[in-house]
C-alpha positions in Angstrom: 109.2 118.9 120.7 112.5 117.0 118.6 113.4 115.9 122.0 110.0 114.4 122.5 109.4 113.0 119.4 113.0 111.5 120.2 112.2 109.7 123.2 108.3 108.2 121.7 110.4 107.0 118.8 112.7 105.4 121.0 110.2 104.0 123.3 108.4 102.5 119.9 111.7 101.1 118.9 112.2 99.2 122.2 108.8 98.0 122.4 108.7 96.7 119.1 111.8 94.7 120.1 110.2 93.4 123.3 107.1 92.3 121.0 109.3 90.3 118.3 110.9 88.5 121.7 107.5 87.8 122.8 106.4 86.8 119.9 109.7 84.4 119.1 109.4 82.8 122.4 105.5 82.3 122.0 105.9 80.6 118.5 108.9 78.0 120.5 106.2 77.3 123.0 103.3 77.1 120.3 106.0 74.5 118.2 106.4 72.8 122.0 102.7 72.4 122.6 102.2 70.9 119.1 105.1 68.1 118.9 103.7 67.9 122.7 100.0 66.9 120.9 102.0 64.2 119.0 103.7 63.1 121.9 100.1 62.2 123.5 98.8 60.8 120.3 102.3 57.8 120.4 101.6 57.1 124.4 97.8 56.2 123.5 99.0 54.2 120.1 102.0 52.2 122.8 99.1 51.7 125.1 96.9 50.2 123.0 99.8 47.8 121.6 100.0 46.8 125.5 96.7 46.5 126.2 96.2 43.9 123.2 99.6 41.9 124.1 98.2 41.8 127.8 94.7 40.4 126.1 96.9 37.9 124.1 98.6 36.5 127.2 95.7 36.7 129.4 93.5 34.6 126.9 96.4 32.2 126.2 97.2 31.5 130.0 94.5 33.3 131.9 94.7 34.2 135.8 94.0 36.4 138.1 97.2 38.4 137.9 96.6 38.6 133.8 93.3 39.9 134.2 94.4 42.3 137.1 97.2 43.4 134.7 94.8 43.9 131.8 92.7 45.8 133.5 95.1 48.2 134.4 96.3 48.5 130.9 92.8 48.7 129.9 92.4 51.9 132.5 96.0 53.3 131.0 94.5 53.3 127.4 91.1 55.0 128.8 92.9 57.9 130.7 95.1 58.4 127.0 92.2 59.0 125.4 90.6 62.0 126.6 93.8 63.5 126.5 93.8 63.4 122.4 90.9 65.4 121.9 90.3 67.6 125.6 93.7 68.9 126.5 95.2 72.4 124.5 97.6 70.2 122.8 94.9 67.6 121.0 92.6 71.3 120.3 95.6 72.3 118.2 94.8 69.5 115.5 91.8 69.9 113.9 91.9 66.2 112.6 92.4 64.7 116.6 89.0 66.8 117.5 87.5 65.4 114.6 87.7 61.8 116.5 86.5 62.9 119.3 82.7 61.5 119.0 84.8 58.0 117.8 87.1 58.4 121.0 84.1 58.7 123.3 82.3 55.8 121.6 85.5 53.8 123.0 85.7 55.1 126.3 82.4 53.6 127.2 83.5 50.1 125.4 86.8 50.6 128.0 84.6 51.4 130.8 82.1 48.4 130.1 84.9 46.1 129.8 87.1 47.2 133.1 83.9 47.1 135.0 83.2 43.7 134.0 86.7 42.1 134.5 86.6 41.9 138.4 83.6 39.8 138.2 85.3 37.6 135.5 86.8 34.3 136.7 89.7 32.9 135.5 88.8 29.8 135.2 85.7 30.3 133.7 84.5 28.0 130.3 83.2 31.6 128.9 86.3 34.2 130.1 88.9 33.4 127.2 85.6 33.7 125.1 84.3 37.0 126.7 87.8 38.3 126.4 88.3 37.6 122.4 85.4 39.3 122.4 86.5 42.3 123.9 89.5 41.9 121.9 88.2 42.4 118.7 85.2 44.7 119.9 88.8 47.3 120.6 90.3 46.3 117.4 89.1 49.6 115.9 90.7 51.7 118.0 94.0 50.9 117.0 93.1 52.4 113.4 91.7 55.3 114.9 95.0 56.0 116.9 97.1 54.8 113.9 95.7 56.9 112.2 95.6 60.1 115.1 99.5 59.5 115.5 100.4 59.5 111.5 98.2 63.1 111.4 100.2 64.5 114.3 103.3 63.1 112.5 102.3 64.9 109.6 102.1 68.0 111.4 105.1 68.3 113.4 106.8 67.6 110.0 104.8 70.3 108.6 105.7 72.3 111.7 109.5 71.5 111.5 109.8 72.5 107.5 108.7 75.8 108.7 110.8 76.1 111.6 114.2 75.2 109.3 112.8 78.3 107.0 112.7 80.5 109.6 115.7 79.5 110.7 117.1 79.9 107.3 116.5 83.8 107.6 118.1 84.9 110.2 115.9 86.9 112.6 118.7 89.5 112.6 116.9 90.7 109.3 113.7 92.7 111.3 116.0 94.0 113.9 118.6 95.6 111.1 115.0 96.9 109.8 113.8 97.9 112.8 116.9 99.8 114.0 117.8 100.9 110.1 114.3 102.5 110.2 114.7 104.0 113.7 117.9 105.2 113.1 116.9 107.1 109.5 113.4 108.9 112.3 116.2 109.9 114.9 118.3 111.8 112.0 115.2 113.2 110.6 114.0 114.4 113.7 117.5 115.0 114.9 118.2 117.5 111.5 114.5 118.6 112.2 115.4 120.3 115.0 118.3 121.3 114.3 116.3 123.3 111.2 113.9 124.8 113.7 116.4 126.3 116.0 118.1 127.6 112.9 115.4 129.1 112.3 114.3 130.2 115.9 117.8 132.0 115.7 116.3 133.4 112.5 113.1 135.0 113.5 114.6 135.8 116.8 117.1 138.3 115.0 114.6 139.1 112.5 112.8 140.6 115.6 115.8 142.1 116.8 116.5 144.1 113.6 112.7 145.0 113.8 113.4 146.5 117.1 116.1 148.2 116.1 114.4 149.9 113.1 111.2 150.5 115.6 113.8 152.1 118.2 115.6 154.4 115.7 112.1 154.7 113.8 111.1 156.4 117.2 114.5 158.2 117.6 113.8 160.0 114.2 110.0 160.6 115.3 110.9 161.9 118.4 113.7 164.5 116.4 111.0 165.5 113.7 110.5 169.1 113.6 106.7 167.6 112.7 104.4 167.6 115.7 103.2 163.3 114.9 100.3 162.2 117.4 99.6 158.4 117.6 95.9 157.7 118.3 93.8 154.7 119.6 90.8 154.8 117.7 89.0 153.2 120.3 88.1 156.2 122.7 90.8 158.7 121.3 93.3 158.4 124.0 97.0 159.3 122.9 99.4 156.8 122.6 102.7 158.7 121.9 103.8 162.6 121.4 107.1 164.0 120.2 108.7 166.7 121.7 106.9 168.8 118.9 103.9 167.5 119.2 104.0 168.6 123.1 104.8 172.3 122.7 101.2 172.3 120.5 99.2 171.3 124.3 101.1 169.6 127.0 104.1 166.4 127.1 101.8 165.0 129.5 99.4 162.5 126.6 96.4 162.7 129.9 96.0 166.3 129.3 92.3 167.0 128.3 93.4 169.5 125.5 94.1 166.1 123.6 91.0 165.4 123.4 90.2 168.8 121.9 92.4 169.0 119.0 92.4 165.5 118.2 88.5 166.1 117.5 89.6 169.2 115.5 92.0 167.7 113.4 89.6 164.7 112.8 86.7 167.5 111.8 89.3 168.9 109.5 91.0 165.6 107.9 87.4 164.1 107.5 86.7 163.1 103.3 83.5 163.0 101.6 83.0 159.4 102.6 83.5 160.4 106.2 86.6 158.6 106.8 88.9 160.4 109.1 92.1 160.3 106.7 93.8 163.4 103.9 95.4 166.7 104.3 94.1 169.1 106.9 94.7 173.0 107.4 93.2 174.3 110.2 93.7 177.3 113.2 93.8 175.6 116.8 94.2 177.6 120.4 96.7 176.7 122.5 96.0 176.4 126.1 97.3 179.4 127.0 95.2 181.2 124.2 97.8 181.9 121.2 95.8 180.7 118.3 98.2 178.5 115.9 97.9 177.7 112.0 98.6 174.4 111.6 99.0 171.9 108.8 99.2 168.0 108.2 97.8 165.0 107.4 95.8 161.9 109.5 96.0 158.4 108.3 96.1 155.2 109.6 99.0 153.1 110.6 100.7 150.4 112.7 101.9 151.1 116.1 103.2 148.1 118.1 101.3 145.7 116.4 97.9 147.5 116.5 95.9 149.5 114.0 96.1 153.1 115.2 95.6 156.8 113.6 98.4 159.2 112.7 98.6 162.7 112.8 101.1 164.8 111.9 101.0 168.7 112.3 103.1 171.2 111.5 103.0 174.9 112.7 102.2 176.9 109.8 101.3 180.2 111.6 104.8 182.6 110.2 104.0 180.9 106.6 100.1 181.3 107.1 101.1 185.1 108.6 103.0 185.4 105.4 100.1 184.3 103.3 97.6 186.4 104.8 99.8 189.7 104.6 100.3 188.8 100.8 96.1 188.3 100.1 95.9 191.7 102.2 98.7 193.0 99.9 96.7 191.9 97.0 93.3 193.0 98.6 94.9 196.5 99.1 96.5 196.4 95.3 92.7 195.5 93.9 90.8 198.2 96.3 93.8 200.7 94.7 93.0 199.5 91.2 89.1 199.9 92.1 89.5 203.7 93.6 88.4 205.3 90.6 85.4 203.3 90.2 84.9 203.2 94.3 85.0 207.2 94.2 82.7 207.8 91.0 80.0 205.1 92.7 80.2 207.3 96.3 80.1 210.5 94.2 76.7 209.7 93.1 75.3 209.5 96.5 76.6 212.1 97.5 75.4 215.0 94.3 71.9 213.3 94.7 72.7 214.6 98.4 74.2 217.8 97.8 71.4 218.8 95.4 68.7 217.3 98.6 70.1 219.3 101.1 69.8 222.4 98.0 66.1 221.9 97.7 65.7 221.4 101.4 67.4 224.5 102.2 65.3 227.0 99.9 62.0 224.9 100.9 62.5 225.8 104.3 63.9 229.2 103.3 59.9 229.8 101.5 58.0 228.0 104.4 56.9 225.3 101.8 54.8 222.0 103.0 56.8 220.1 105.5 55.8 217.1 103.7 57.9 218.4 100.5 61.1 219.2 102.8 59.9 215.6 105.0 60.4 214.2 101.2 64.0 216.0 100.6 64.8 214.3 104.0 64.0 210.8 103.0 65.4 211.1 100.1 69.1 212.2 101.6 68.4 209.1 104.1 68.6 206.9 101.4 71.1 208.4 99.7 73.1 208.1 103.0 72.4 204.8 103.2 73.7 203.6 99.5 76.9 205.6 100.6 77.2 203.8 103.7 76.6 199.9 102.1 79.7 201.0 99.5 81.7 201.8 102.2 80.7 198.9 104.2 81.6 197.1 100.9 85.2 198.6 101.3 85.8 198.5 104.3 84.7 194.7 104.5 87.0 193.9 101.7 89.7 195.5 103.1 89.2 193.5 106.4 92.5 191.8 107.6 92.0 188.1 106.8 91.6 186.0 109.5 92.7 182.3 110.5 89.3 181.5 111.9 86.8 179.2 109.8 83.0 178.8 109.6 79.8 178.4 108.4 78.2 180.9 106.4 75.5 181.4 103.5 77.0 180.9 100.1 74.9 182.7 97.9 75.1 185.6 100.3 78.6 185.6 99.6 79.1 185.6 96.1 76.1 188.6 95.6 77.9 190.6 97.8 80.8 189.9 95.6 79.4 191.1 92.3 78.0 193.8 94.2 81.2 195.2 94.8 82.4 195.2 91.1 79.1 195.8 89.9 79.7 199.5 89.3 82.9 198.5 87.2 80.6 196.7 85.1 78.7 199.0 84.1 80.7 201.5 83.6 82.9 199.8 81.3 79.7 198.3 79.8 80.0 194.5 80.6 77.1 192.4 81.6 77.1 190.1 85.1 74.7 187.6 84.6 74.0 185.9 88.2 72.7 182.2 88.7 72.7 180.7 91.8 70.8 177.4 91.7 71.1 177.0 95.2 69.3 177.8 98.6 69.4 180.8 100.2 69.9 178.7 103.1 72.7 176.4 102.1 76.2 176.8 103.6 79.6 176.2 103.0 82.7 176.3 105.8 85.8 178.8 105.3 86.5 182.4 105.7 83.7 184.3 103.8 85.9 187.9 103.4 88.3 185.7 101.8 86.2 183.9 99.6 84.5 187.1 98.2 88.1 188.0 97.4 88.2 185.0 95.3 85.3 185.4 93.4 86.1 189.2 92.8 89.4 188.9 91.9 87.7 186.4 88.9 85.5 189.0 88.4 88.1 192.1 88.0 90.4 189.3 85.6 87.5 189.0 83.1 86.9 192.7 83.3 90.4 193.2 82.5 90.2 190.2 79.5 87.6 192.3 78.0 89.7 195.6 78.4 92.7 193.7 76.4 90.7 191.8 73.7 87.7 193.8 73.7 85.6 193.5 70.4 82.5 196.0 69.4 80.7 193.1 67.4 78.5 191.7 70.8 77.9 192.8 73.9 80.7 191.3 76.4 79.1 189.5 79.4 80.0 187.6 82.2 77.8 184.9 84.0 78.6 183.4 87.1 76.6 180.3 88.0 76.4 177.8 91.6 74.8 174.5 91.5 74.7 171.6 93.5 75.7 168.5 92.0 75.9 165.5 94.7 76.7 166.8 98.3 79.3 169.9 96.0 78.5 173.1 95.5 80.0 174.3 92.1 80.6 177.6 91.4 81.4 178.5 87.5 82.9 181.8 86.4 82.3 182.2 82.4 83.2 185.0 79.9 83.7 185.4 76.3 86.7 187.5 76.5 88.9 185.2 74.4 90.4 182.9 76.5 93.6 182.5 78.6 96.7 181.3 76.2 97.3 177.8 75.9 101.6 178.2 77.1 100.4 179.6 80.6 96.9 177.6 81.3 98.8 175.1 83.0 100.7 177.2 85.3 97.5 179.8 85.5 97.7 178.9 89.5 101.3 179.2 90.7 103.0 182.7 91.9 103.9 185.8 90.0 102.3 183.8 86.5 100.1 186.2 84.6 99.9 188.2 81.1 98.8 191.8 82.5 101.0 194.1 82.5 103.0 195.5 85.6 100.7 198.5 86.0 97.8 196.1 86.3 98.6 193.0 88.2 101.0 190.9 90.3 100.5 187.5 89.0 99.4 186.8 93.1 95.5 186.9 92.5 94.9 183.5 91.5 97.9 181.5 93.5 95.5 183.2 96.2 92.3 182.2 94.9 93.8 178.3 95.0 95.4 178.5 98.5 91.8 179.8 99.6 89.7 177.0 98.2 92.5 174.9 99.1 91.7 175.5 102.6 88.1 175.2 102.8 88.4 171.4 101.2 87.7 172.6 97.6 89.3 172.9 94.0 89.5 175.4 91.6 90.5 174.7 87.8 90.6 176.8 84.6 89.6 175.8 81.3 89.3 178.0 77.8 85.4 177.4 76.5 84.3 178.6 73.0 84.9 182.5 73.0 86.3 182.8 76.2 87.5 181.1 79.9 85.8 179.4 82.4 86.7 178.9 86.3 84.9 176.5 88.7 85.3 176.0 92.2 84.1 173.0 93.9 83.6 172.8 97.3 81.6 170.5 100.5 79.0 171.5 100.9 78.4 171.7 104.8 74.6 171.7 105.4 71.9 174.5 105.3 70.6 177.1 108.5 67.5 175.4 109.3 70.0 171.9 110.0 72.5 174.1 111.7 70.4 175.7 113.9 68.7 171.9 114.6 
């Protein structure tokens, strides 16, 4: 471009040169053609001075060779004429072309006069007559050329002032301004580009240390422990996989299972605006069939210059082992805490049974009505039956946590959870108020077993508030209350036990922090309860109310049964 701009100026620069030559030589030949005009104007002023001395001679000694010779000065002065006002040179003066209806007038007098003068005889009474005549008939147009040549000699004066002040500034002056000014563009231009490849040079190592950050960028990505997944978000084909990434499905980035947990990662990542971006936790089989834990995030980014989706994953599955063997720890520590109460609530069944199978016994032993032993029957039936749902209680509660999620029915859940403690209650005299505000039909996503855990383990540290701070004065009670608010299903669990003291209730959540006593409690119970609702989406928070604690758990809400099973 420079180089361009370069040559045009250059070009401009030697045409305007060319024009001021042209333009130099046109004015000479304009200044030519004018003192030319004034030239034409004195030839028909001389001729007229001939033509009257030739009508002087030839009417004081006339002949045939005076009137031969004044007719050919009279023909002279006519062919002048025309040449004032018709050629370029007499169009030039604007006071000649003014004449030119006078001029004319005269012609046809000259024409008139020459055509007469061959049938004129010299010695003729009437020539020298006809000739004065004729003579002072022309007399006129002497004053009209008089005064044609004393306007041309006006002009070519006026013309020749303005040549000296031309001449006076030397015509060096636009040149020196024409090449001054040309010069000044060339350097501009010239420093111009000489700017723009500096700063060519600039951007082009600008991109070179981009490169070099983007290579060792991808140098550290590719050493990362942390599996990271690039994404197109048009179609959700893979981009780019580190090695760790790889050992999750396959290094090839074609491999179907892609597909599979990029959906499942997306599912997991999702927000309540439905935007594919946050923290994720979520289990995910391998090709092979070993089901992973795995941890990370999805967000967006930009990957060689085009909007794309990040994932990063971790594998989580020794921690997450970990985890799960410290909630079955702390299942196992609650059911042991619970055994007294567990036994005393089987030992009822199982009297009502004993004395049942009593009666039965001595009915049969007395051939009483069948319908009476029938009735002893039933009634050890259902006796078995309440036995069997406790140990169905305990032996669900005791399950081994798994890593799997789904759906299931909320309220369902957290009934079968105060059903468990339930028996505790009452035997040490507390009150469980339940009220769920929700469908029956309404689900939520996560691990039920584990949630349970949660919301007994709130349960069993109210009961033991109540043990600790216990006052006779009104009867202790514990309500625990779900509600939808807005697409969240909040669960609140309130007593009036107290409270929780204000030096721990911001560390209420992490490890090993609690005011039990050894005997009692681990300080693990609630650090589980947050890693739980952690994992399905949720919160959980703690707050002291009047009289006592509260704790509420939000979580998504996923949809009910009758849209599931659409």
């Amino acid at each position: 471009m420079p180089a361009a701009l370069i040559v045009t100026t250059l070009g401009l620069f030697l045409a305007t040169g060319m024009l001021y030559v042209t333009q130099t030589q046109h004015r000479a030949l304009l200044s030519a053609t004018v003192r030319s005009s004034g030239w034409v104007a004195y030839q028909a002023q001389l001729e007229f001075v001939k033509t009257q001395g030739q009508f002087e001679i030839a009417m004081l000694r006339p002949s045939r060779r005076a009137l031969d010779e004044l007719q050919f000065r009279l023909e002279l002065l006519r062919s002048r004429l025309p040449l004032l006002y018709d050629s370029d040179e007499g169009r030039l003066l604007q006071e000649v072309a003014a004449q030119k209806d006078v001029l004319q007038a005269f012609e046809r007098t000259l024409d008139a006069t020459i055509d007469s003068l061959p049938d004129t005889s010299p010695s003729a009474p009437e020539t020298v007559a006809r000739l004065r005549g004729a003579y002072y008939e022309l007399e006129p147009l002497g004053r009209v050329l008089q005064k044609v040549l004393m306007q041309s000699i006006a002009y070519n004066e006026e013309i020749f002032r303005r040549e000296r002040e031309v001449a006076a500034s030397p015509a060096i002056v636009p040149f020196a301004l024409l090449f001054v000014s040309g010069t000044c563009l060339v350097a501009i231009l010239f420093m111009d580009g000489r700017r723009d490849r500096q700063r060519l040079a600039d951007v082009t190592a600008a991109k070179a240390e981009v490169t070099a950050v983007q290579d060792n960028l991808r140098a550290i990505i590719e050493a990362m422990p942390i599996g990271t997944i690039i994404v197109d978000p048009d179609g959700d084909q893979v981009r780019f996989i580190n090695p760790s990434a790889a050992a999750l499905v396959d290094p090839s980035p074609d491999h179907p299972e892609w597909r599979r947990l990029i959906r499942a990662a997306f599912e997991a990542a999702i927000d309540e605006n439905g935007r594919k971006t946050g923290t994720l936790s979520m289990a995910f089989a391998k090709p092979l069939g070993d089901i992973v834990s795995l941890r990370g995030a999805v967000c967006g980014v930009i990957w060689e210059g085009r909007p794309q989706i990040l994932i990063l994953l971790t594998d989580t599955s020794r921690v997450r082992n970990a985890e799960l063997q410290l909630m079955q720890a702390a299942k196992l520590a609650t059911l042991g805490e619970m055994a007294t109460a567990i036994a005393h609530e089987l030992n009822q069944p199982l009297a009502v049974i004993k004395m049942a199978v009593a009666n039965a016994r001595r009915l049969v032993l007395s051939e009483a009505d069948p319908e009476a032993i029938t009735s002893k029957l039933d009634r050890i039936g259902a006796q078995v039956d309440r036995a069997k749902r406790i140990t169905d209680q305990v032996r669900r509660y005791a399950r081994m946590p798994g890593d799997q999620t789904a759906s299931f029915v909320l309220r369902q859940a957290v009934e079968l959870a105060a059903g468990f403690v339930a028996e505790q209650y009452r035997a040490a005299g507390i009150r469980m108020v339940l009220d769920l505000e929700v469908s029956p039909e309404l689900l939520v996503s996560g691990d039920q077993t584990m949630f349970e855990q949660v919301i007994v383990n709130l349960l069993i540290n109210s009961r033991d508030a109540y043990d600790s701070q216990r006052q006779d004065t009104h009867q202790p009670q514990v309500v625990v209350r779900a509600v939808v608010r807005g697409g969240e299903v909040v669960i609140e669990v309130t007593d009036d036990a107290g409270g929780i003291r204000n030096d721990i209730l911001g560390n209420i959540f992490d490890p090993f922090c609690t005011t039990k006593s050894a005997e009692k409690g681990t300080g693990l119970g609630l650090s589980m309860a947050r890693n739980v609702v952690r994992d399905m989406n949720g919160t959980i928070a703690a707050e002291n109310v009047e009289g006592g604690a509260r704790f509420t758990i939000v979580l998504p809400a996923a949809r009910t049964q009758a849209q599931d099973v659409a």
